[in-house]
C-alpha positions in Angstrom: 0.0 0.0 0.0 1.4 3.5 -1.2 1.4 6.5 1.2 -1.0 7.9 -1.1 -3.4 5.1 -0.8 -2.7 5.7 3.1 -3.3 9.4 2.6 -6.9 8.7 0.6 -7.8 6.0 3.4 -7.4 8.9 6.4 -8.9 11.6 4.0 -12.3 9.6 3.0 -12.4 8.5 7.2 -12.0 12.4 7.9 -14.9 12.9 5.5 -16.8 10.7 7.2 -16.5 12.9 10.7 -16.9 16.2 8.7 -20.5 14.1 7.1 -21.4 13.8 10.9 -21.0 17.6 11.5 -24.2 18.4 9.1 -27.2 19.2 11.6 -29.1 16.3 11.7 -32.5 16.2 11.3 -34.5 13.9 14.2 -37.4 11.9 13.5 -39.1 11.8 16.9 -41.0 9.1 16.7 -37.6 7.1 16.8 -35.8 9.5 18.4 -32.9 8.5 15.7 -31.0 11.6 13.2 -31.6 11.3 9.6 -27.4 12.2 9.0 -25.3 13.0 6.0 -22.4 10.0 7.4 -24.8 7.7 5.1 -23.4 9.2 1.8 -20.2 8.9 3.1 -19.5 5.1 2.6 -21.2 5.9 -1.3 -18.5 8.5 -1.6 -15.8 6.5 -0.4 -16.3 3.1 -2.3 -17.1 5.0 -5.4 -14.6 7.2 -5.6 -11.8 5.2 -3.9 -13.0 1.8 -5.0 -13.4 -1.2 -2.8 -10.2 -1.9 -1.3 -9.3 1.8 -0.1 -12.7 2.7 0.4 -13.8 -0.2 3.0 -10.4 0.2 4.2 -11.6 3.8 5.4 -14.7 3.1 6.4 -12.8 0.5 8.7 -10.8 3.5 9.7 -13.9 5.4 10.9 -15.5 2.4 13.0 -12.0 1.6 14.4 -11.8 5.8 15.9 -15.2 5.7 16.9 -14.4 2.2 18.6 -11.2 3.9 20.6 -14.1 6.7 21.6 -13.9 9.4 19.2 -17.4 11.5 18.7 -17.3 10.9 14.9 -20.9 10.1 14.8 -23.4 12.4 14.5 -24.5 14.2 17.3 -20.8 13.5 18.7 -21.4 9.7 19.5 -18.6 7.7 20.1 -17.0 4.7 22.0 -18.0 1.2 21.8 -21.6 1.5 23.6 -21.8 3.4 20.3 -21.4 0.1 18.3 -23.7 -1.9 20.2 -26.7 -0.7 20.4 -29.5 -2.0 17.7 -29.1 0.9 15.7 -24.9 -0.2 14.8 -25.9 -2.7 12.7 -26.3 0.2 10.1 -22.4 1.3 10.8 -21.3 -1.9 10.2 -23.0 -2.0 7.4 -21.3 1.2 6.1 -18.1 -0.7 5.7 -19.0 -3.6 3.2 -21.6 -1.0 1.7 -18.0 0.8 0.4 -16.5 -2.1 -0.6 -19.5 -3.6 -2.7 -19.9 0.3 -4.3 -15.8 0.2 -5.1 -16.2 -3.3 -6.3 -19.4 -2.3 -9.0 -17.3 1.1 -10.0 -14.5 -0.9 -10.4 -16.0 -3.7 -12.6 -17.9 -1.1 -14.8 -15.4 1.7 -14.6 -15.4 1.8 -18.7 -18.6 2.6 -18.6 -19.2 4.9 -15.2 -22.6 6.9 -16.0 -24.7 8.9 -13.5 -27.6 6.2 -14.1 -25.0 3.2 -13.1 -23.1 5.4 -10.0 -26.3 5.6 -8.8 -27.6 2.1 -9.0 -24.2 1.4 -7.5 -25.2 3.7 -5.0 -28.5 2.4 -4.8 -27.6 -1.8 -4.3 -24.5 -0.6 -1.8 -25.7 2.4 0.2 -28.8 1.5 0.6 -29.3 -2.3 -0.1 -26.4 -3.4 1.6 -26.7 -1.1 4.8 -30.5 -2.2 4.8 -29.3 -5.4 4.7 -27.1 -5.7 7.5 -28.4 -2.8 9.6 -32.4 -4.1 9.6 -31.6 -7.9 10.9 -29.1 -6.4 13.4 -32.1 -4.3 14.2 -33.9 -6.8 14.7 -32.3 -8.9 16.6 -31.3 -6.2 19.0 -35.0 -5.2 19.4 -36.5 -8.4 19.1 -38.5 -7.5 16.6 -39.5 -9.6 13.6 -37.8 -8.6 10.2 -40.7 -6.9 9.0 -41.4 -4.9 11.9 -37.7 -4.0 11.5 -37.9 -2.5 8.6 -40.8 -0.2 9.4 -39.3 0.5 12.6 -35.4 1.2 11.3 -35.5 1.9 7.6 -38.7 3.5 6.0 -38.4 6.9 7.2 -34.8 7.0 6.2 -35.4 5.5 2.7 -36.2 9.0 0.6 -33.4 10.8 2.3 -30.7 7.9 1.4 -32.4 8.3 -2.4 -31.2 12.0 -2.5 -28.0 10.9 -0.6 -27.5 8.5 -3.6 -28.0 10.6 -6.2 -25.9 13.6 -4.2 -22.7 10.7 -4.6 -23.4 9.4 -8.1 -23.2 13.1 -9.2 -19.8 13.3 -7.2 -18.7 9.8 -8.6 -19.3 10.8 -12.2 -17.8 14.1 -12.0 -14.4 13.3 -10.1 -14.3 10.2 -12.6 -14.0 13.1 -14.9 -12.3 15.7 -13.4 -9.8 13.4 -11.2 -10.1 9.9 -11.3 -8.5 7.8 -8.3 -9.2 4.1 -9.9 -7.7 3.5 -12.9 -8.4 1.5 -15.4 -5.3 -0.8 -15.1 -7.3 -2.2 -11.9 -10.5 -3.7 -14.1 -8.1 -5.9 -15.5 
């Protein structure tokens, strides 16, 4: 791993704690922020790719782990990363990788429409998918009751948030692209 690879690990895990800055907006009926840090792992695995960007997503969860108040609303610490609502930071992590891993594969042909499928199946599919059975199981809730509970209200937000990243993807793609093509292959 080069130190710029190092470099664009740290940088993507600072803009995660920079995401967590944006006011958040509470829903008080679950008492949980609707947050910017959700486009974060979009950004990171799209622009990075999957490698560097789990790897700083990984990087984020690790300083929160140690106690840093990353999250939103200046949460940190492990209590942070077991409560039923983690699941969803977990699944931030392999939500970069499988956005990196898509961008990657169909690099040659990167359009807004694809960046935010990518977008759609990672940072919202994937974190769905790992955050609502954590849910779940943390709640004691069936899966269904879950979802209604832990992902509706936050479902037309991450749609913005997905097309907010795609945008980005597509444009630093153009402007400054950090995978190469020499990695498809």
């Amino acid at each position: 791993m080069s130190t710029r690879d190092i470099v664009h690990i740290a940088l993507f895990a600072a803009l995660m704690a920079v995401l967590g800055v944006f006011p958040p907006l509470m829903i008080p009926a679950i008492g949980v922020p609707i947050t910017a840090q959700s486009m974060g792992p979009m950004l990171a695995g799209g622009i990075l790719g999957a490698r560097r960007g789990g790897l700083s997503m990984l990087l984020f969860v690790l300083l929160v782990a140690v106690g840093l108040p990353l999250l939103s609303g200046g949460r940190g610490g492990i209590g942070a990363l077991v409560g039923p609502w983690s699941g969803f930071i977990y699944g931030w992590v392999v939500s970069a990788v499988v956005i990196g891993f898509l961008t990657e594969r169909f690099w040659h042909r990167l359009s807004f429409v694809t960046a935010f499928a990518f977008a759609l199946v990672g940072g919202i599919g994937v974190v769905y998918g790992i955050g609502v059975p954590w849910f779940a199981a943390m709640s004691g809730m069936d899966l269904g009751a879950a979802f209604l509970a832990s992902a509706v209200a936050f479902v037309p937000g991450d749609l913005i948030k997905a097309g907010m990243a795609a945008l980005v993807m597509v444009t630093v793609r153009q402007a400054y692209p950090l995978i190469t093509r020499a990695r498809n292959a």
